[in-house]
N, CA and C of each residue as an Amber inpcrd file, in Angstrom:
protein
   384
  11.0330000-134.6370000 -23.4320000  11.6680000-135.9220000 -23.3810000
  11.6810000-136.5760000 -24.7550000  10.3360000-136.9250000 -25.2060000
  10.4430000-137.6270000 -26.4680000  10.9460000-138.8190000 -26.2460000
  10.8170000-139.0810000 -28.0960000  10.7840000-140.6720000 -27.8860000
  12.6080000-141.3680000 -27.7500000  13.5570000-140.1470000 -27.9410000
  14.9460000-140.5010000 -27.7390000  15.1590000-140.9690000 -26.7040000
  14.2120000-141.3820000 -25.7650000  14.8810000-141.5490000 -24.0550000
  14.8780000-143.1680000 -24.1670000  16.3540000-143.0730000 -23.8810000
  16.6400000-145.0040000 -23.7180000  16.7420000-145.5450000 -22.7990000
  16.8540000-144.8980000 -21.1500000  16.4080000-145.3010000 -20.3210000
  15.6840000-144.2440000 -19.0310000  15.1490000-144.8830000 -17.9440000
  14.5600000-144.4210000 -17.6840000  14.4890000-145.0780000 -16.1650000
  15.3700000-144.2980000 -14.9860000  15.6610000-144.5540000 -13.9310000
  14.9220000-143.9120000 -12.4140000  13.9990000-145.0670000 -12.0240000
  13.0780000-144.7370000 -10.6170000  13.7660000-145.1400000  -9.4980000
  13.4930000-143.9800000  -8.7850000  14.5480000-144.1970000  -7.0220000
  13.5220000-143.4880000  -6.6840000  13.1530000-144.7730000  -4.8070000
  11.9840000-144.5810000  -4.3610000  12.8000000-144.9710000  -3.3310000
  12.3310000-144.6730000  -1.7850000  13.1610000-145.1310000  -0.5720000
  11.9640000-146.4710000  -0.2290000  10.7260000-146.3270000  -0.6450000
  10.3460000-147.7680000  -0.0400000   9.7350000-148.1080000  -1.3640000
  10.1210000-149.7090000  -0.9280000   9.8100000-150.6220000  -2.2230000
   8.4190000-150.6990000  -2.5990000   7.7300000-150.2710000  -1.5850000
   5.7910000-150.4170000  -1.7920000   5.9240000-149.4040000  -3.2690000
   6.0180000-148.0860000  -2.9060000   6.1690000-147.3560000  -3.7500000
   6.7270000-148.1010000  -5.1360000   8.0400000-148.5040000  -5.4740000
   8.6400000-149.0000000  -6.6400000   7.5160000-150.3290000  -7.3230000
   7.1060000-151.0470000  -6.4150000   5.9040000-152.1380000  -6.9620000
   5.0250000-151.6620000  -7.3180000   4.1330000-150.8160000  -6.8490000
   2.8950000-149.8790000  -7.4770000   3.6250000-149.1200000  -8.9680000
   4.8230000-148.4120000  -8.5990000   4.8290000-147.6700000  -9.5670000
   4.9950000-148.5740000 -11.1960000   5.7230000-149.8660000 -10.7720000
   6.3510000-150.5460000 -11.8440000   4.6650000-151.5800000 -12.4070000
   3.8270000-151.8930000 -11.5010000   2.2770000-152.0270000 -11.8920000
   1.6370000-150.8420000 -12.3520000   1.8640000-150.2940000 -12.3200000
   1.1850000-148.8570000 -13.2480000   1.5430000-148.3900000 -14.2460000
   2.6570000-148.7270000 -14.4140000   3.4600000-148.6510000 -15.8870000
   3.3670000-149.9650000 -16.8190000   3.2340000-151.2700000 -15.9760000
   2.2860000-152.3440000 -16.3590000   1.4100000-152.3480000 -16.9760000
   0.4790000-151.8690000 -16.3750000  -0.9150000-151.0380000 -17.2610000
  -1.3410000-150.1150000 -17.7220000  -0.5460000-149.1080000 -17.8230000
  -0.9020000-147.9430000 -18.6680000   0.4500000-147.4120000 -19.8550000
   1.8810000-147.7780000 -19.5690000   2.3560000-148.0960000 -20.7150000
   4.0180000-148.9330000 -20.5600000   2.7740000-150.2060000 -21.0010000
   3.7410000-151.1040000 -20.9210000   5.3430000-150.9960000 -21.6160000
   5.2440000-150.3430000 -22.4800000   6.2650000-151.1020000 -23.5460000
   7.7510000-149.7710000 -22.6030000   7.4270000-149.1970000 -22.0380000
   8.3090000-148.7490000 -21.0990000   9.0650000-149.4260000 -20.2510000
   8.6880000-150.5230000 -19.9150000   9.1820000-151.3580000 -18.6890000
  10.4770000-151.3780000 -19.3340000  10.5070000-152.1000000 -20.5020000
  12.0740000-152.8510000 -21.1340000  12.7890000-151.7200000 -20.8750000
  12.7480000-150.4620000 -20.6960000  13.7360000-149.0060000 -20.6650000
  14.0960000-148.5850000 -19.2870000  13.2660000-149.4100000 -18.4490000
  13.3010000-148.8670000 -16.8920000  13.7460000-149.7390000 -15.8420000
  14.5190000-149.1400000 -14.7490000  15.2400000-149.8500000 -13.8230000
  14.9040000-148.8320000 -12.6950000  14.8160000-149.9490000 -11.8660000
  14.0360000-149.3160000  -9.9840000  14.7960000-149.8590000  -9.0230000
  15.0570000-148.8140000  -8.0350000  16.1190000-148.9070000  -7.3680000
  15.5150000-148.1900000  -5.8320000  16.3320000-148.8020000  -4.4420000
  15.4750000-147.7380000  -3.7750000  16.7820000-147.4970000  -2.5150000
  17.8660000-147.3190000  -3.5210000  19.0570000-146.9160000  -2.9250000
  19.9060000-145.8610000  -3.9420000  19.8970000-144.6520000  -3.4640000
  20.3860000-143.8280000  -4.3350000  22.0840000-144.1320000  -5.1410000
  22.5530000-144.4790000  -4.1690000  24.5080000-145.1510000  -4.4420000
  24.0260000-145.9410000  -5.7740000  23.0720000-147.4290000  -5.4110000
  22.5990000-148.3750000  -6.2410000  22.5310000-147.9230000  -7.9510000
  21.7730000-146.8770000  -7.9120000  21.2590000-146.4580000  -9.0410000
  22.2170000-145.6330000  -9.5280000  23.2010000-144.4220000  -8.8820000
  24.2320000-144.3520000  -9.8030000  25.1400000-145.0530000  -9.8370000
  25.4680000-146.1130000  -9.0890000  27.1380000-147.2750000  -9.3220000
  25.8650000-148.1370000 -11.1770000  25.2630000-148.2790000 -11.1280000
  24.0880000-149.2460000 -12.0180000  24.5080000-147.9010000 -13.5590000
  23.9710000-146.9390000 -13.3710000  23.8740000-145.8620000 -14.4320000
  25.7860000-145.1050000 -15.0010000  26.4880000-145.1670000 -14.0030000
  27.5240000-144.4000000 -14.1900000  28.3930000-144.8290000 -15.5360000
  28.4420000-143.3630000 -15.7390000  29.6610000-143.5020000 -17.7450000
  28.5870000-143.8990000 -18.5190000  27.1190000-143.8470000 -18.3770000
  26.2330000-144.4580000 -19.3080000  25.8790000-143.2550000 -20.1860000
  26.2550000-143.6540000 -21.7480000  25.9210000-142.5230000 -22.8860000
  24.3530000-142.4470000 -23.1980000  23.6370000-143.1160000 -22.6760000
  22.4560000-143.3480000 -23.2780000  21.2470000-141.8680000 -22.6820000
  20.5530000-141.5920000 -23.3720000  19.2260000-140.6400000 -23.0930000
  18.7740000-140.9800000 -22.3960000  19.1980000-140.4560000 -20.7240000
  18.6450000-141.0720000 -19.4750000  17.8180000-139.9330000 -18.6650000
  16.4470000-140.1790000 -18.4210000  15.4060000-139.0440000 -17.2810000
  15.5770000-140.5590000 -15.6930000  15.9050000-139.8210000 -15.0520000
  16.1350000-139.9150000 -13.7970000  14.4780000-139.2390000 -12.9520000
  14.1400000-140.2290000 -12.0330000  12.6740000-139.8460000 -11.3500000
  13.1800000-140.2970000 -10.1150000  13.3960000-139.6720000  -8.8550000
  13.2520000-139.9680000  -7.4420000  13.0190000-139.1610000  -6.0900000
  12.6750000-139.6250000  -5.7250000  12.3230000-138.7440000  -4.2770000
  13.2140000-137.7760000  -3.7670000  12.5370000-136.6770000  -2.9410000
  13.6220000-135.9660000  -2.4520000  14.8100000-136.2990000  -0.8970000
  13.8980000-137.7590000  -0.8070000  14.5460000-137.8970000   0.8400000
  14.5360000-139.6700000   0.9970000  16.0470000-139.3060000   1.2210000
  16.6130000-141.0430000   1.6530000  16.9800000-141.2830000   3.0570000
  15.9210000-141.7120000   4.0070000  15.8610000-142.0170000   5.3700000
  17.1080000-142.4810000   5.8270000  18.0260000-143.6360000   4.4800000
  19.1050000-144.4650000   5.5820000  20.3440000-144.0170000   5.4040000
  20.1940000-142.8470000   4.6350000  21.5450000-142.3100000   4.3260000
  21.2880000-140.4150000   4.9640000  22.2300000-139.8920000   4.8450000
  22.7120000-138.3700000   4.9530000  22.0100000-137.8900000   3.3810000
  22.1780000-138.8670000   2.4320000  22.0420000-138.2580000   1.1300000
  20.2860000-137.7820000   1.0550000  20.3410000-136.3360000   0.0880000
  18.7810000-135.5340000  -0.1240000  19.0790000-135.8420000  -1.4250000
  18.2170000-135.3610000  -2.4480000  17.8150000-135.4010000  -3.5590000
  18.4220000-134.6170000  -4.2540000  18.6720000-133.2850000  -4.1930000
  19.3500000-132.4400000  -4.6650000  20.9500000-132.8230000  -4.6460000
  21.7350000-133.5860000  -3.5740000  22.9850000-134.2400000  -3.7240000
  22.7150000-135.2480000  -5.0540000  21.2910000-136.1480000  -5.0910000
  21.4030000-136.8740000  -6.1810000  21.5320000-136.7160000  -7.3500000
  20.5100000-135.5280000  -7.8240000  20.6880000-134.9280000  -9.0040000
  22.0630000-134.5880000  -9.5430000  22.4380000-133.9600000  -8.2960000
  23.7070000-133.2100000  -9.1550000  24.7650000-134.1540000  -9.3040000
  24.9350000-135.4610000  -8.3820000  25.8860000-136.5770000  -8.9700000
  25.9440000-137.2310000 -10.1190000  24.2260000-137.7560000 -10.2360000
  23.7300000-137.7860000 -11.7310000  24.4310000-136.7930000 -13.2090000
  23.7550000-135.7200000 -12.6450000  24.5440000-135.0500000 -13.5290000
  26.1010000-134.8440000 -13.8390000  26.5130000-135.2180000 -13.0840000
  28.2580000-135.0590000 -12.9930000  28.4810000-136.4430000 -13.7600000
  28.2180000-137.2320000 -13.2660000  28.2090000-138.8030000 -14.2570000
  27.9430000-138.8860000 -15.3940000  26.6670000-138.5650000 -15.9820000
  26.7430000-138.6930000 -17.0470000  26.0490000-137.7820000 -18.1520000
  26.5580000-137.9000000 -19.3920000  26.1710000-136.8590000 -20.3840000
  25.0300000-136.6460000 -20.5080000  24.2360000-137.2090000 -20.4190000
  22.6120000-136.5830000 -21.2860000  21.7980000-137.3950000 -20.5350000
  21.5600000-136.6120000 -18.6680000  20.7730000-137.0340000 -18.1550000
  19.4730000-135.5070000 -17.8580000  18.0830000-136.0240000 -17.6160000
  17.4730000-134.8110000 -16.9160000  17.0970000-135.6540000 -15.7400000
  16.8640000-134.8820000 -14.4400000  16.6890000-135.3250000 -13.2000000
  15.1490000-134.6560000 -12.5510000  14.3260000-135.4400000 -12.1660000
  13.0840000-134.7400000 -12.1630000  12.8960000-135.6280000 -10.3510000
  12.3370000-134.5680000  -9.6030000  11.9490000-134.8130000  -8.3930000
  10.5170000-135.2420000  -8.5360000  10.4200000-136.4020000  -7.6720000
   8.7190000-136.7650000  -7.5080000   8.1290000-137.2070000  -5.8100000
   7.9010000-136.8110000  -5.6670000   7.8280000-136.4580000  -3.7530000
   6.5100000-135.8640000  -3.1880000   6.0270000-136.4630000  -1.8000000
   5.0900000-135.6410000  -1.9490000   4.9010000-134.4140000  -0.9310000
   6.3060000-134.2080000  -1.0500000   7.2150000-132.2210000  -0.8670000
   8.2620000-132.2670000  -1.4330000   7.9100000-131.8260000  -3.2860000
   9.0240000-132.1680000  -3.5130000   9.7180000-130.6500000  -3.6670000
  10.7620000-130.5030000  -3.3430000  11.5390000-128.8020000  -3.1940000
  12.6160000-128.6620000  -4.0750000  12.3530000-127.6690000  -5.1660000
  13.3750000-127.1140000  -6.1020000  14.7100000-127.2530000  -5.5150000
  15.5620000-128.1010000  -6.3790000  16.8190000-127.4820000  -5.9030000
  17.8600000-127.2080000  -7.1920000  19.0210000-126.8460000  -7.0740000
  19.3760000-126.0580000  -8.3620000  19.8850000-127.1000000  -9.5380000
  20.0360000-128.3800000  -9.1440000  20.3440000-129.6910000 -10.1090000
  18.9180000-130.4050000 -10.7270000  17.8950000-130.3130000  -9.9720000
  16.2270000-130.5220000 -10.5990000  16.1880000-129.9300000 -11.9200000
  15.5360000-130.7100000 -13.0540000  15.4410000-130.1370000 -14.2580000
  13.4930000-130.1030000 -14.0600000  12.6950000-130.6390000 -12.9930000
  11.4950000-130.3360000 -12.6140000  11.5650000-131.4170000 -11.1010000
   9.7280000-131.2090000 -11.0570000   9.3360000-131.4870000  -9.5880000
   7.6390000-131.5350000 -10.4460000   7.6820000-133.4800000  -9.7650000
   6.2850000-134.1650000  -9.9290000   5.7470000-134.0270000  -8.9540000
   4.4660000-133.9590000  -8.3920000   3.7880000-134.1670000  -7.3500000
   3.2880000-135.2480000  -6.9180000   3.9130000-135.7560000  -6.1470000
   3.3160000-137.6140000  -5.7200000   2.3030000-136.9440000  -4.5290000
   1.1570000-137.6170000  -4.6210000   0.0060000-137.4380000  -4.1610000
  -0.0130000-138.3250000  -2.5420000  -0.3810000-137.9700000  -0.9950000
   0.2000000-138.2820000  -0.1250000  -0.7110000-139.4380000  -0.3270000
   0.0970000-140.6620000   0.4900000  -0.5560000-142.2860000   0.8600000
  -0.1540000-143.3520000  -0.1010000   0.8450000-143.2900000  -1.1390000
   1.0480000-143.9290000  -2.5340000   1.2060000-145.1640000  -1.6870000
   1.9520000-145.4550000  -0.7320000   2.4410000-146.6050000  -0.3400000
   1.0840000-147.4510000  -0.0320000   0.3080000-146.3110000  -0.0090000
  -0.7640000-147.7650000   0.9030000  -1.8240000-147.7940000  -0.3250000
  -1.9010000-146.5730000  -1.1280000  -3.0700000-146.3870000  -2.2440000
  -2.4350000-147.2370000  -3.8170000  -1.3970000-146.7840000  -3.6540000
  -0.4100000-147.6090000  -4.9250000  -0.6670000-146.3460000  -6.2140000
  -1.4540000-145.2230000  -5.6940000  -1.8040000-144.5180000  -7.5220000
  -0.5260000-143.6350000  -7.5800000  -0.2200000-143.7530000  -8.7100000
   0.7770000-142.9910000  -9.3160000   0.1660000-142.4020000 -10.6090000
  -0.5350000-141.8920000 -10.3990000  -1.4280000-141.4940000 -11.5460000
  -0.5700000-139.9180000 -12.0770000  -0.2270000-139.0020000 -11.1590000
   0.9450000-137.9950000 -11.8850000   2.0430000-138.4710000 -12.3660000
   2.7610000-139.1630000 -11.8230000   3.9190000-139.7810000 -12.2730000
   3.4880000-140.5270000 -13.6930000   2.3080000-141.2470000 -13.9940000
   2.0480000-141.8590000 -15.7140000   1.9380000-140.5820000 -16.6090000
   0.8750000-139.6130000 -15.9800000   0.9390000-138.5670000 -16.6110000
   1.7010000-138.0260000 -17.4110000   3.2170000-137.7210000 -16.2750000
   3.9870000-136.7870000 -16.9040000   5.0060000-137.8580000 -17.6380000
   4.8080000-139.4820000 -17.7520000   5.7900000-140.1350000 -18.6020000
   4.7890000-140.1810000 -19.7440000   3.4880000-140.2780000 -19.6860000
   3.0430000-140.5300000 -20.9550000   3.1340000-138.7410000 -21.9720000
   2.9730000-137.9290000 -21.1580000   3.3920000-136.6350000 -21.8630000
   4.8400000-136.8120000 -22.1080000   5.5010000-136.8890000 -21.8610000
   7.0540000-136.6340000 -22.0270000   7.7070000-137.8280000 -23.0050000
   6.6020000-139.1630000 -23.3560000   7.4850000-140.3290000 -24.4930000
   6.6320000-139.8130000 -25.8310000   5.8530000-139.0550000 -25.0050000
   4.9540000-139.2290000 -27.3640000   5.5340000-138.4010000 -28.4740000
């Protein structure tokens, strides 16, 4: 990833999840927030991102309860939209599919535990 990434887009189907995650990036690295936008409607986040030139990593679940849409449809719309995105699954089953550029392991109970402690991980590896 590196430090070229100018934004930096979370899709979560429940908002518990998006509040923990956006408090954890609160406190462990802040200066990310200004780059990041949370969304917990997949449409939302690409009508928000679409035609955008900017160095965009995409993070969301593999499964959207209120729609037909999976994760692997998301990725690959993402990718069809816009130039210089990577799309990384974070789930806690999250399943390869052929538009995934990886797969985080969200640890089961986030909603009620709030740790996103893989998910800081792999942003604090991936901005330095």
């Amino acid at each position: 990833m590196g430090n070229q990434v100018e934004k930096i887009i979370i899709v979560q189907r429940h908002q518990e999840n998006l509040n923990s995650i956006r408090e954890m990036v609160a406190e462990n690295l802040p200066s990310c927030l200004s780059i990041m936008t949370f969304f917990t409607s997949p449409e939302d986040a690409l009508r928000a991102a679409a035609g955008s030139n900017k160095k965009t990593i995409v993070i969301s679940g593999n499964v959207f309860e209120e729609t037909n849409l999976d994760g692997d449809w998301f990725a690959r719309e993402f990718k069809a939209n816009m130039s210089d995105v990577k799309v990384y699954c974070y789930s806690v089953c999250p399943s390869g599919g052929e538009h995934w550029d990886g797969l985080i392991v969200k640890e089961q109970g986030t909603c009620a535990t709030g740790d996103h402690a893989s998910l800081i991980e792999f942003l604090r590896a991936g901005l330095k």
